[in-house]
C-alpha positions as CSV (number, residue, x, y, z in Angstrom):
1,X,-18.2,3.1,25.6
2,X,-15.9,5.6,25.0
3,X,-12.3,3.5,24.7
4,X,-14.0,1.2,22.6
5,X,-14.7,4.2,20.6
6,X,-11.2,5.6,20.5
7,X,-9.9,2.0,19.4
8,X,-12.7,2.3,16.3
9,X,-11.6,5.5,15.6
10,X,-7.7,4.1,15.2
11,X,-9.0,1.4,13.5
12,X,-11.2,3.4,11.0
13,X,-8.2,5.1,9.4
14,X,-7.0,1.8,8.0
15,X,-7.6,2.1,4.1
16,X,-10.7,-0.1,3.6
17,X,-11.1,0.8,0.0
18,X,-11.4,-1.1,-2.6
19,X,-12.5,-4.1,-0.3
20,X,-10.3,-6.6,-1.5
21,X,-12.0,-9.4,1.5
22,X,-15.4,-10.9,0.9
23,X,-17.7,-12.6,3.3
24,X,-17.1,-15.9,2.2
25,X,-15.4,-18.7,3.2
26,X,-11.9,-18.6,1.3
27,X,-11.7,-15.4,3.1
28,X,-12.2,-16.4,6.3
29,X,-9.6,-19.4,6.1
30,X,-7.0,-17.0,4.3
31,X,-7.0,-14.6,7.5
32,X,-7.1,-17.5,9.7
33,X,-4.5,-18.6,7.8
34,X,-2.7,-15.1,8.3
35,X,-3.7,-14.4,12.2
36,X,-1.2,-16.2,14.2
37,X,1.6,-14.6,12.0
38,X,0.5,-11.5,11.7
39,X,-0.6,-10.5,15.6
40,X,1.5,-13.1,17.2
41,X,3.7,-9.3,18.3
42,X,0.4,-8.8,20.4
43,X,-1.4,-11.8,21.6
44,X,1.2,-14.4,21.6
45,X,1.3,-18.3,20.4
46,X,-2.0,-19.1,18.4
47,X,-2.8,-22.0,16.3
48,X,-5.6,-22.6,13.3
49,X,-8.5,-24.9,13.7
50,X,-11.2,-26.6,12.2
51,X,-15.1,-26.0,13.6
52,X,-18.5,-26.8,12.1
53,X,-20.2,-23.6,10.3
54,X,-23.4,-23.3,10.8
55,X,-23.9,-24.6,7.2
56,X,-22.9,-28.2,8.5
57,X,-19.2,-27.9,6.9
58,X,-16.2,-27.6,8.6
59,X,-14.7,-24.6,8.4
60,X,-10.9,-24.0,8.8
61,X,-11.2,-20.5,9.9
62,X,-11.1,-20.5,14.0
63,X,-8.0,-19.2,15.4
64,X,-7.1,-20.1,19.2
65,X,-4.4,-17.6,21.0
66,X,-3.2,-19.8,23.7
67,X,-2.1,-17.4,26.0
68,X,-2.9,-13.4,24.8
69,X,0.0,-11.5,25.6
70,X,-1.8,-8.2,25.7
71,X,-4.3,-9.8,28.6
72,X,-1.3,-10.9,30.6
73,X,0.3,-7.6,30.6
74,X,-2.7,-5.9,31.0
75,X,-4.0,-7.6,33.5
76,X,-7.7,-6.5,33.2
77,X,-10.7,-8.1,31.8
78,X,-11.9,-5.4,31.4
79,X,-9.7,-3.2,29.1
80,X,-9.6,-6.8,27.2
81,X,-13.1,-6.4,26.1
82,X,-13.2,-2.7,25.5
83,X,-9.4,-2.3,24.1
84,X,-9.7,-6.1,21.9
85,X,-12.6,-7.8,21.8
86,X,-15.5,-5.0,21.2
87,X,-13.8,-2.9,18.8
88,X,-12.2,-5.6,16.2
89,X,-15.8,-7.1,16.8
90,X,-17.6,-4.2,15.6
91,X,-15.2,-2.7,12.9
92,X,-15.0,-6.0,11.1
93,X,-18.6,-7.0,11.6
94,X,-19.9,-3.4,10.9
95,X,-17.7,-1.2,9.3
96,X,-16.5,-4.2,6.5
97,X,-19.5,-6.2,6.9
98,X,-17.2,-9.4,7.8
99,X,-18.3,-11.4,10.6
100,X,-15.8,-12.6,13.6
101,X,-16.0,-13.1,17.1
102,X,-14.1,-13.1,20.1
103,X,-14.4,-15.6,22.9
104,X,-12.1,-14.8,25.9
105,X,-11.4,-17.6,28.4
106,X,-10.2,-15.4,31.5
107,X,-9.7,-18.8,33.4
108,X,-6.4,-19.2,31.2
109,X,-6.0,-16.3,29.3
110,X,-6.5,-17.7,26.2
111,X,-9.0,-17.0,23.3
112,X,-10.9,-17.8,20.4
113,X,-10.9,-15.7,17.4
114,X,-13.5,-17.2,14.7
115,X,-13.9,-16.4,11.2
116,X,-17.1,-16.1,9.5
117,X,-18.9,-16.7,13.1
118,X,-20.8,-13.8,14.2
119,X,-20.3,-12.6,17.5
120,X,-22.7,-14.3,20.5
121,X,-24.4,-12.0,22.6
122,X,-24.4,-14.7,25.3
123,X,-20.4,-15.4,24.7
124,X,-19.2,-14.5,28.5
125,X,-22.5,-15.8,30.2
126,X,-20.6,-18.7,31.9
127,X,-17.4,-16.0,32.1
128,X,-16.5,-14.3,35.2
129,X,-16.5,-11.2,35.1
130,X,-15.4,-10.0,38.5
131,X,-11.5,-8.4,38.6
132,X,-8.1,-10.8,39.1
133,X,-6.8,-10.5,42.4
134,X,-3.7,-9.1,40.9
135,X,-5.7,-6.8,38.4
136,X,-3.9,-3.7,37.3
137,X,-6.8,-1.2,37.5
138,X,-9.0,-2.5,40.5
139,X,-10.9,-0.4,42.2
140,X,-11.2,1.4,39.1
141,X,-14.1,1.9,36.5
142,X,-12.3,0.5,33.3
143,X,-13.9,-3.3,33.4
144,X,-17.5,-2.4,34.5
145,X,-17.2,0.6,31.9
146,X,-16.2,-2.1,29.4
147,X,-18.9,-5.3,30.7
148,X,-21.9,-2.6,30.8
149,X,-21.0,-1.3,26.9
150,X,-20.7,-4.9,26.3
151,X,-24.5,-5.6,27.1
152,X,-25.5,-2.5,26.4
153,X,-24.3,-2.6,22.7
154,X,-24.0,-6.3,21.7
155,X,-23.0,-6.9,18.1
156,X,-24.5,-9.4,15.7
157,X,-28.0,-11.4,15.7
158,X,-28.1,-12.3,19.2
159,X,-28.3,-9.1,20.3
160,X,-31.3,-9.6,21.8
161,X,-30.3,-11.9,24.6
162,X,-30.4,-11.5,28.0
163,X,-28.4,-9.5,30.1
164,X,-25.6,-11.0,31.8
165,X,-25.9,-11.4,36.2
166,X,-23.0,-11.7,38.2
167,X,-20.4,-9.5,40.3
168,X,-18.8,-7.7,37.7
169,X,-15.7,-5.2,38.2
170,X,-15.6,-2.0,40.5
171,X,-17.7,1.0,39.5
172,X,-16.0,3.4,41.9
173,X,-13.2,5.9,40.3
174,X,-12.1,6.3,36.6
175,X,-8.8,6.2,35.6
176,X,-7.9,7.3,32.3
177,X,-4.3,6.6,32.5
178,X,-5.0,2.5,33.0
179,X,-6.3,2.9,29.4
180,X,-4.1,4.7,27.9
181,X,-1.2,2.3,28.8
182,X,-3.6,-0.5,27.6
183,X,-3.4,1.2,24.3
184,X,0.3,2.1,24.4
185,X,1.0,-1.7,24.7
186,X,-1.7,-2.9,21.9
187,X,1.0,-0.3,19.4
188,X,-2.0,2.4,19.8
189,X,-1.1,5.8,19.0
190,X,-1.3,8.1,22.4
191,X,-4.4,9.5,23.2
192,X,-5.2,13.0,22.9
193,X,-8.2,14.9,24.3
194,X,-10.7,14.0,26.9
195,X,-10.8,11.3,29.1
196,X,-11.0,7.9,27.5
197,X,-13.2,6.2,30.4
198,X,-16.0,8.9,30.2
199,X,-19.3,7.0,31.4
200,X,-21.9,9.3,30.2
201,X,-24.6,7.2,31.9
């Protein structure tokens, strides 16, 4: 969607030239190495931890935010996945070719950031999706916006998977300002131009 766009855009004028990170393991245990110091300003608390690669070795490259700080200010799913999770998805997996993904628990407000895992189509199946009671947009289109894009344009191999089914957030009213203010906390430069929210279906 649109703000997912906006973020990709910000995130596009990062010098990515040379490419000093590979996809390879080192890599992916250096950054998750470097994670919880370097965005601990925006999510919080995380920690470093060990999971099984696919490969059948154990991999120190998973990061776990325990509580995101940008989530509990926000207080929207919805502008999490759109403002967070879809755009560092798809700039590292497709503009640099690096796969990561990012696993959400909106039970807790924690997360799972994983190195050298590409993202799961299926990762909020057993999430839901529907708006906290004390959500700062409700009412508002920003978290259907975001959950559509979400199915709509899954990133990595699963992206064949089913759809997800279940209440999901308000589709009724856009407001562009809800977004913006997302992006003003995440250290996002203010947004010029049209709306962000724009649902073009």
């Amino acid at each position: 969607d649109a703000t997912t766009e906006r973020v990709l855009g910000v995130l596009r004028g990062f010098p990515t030239q040379p490419q000093l990170l590979q996809n390879h393991r080192f890599w992916f245990e250096l950054m998750a190495m470097f994670s919880p110091m370097l965005f601990t300003f925006l999510v919080g608390s995380a920690t470093t931890e060990r999971w099984e690669h696919p490969s059948g070795q154990t991999w120190g490259s998973r990061v776990v935010i325990e509580k995101c700080r940008f989530l509990e200010a926000a207080e929207c799913k919805g502008l999490c996945i759109s403002l967070c999770k879809q755009p560092t998805e798809r700039f590292f997996n497709d503009e640099l070719g690096l796969p990561v993904s990012m696993v959400p628990d909106f039970s807790d407000g924690s997360c799972t950031m994983t190195w050298g895992e590409a993202p799961r189509a299926d990762a909020l199946d057993d999430q839901d999706l529907s708006c906290y009671d004390h959500c700062s947009v409700k009412g508002k289109a920003v978290g259907s916006v975001a959950v559509k894009s979400h199915l709509q344009h899954p990133v990595g191999p699963a992206a064949a998977a089913p759809p997800l089914v279940g209440p999901l957030c308000p589709t009724t009213g856009i407001d562009d300002s809800s977004a913006a203010a997302g992006m003003r906390m995440a250290g996002f430069p203010e947004p010029e131009g049209p709306g962000l929210l724009h649902d073009s279906s």
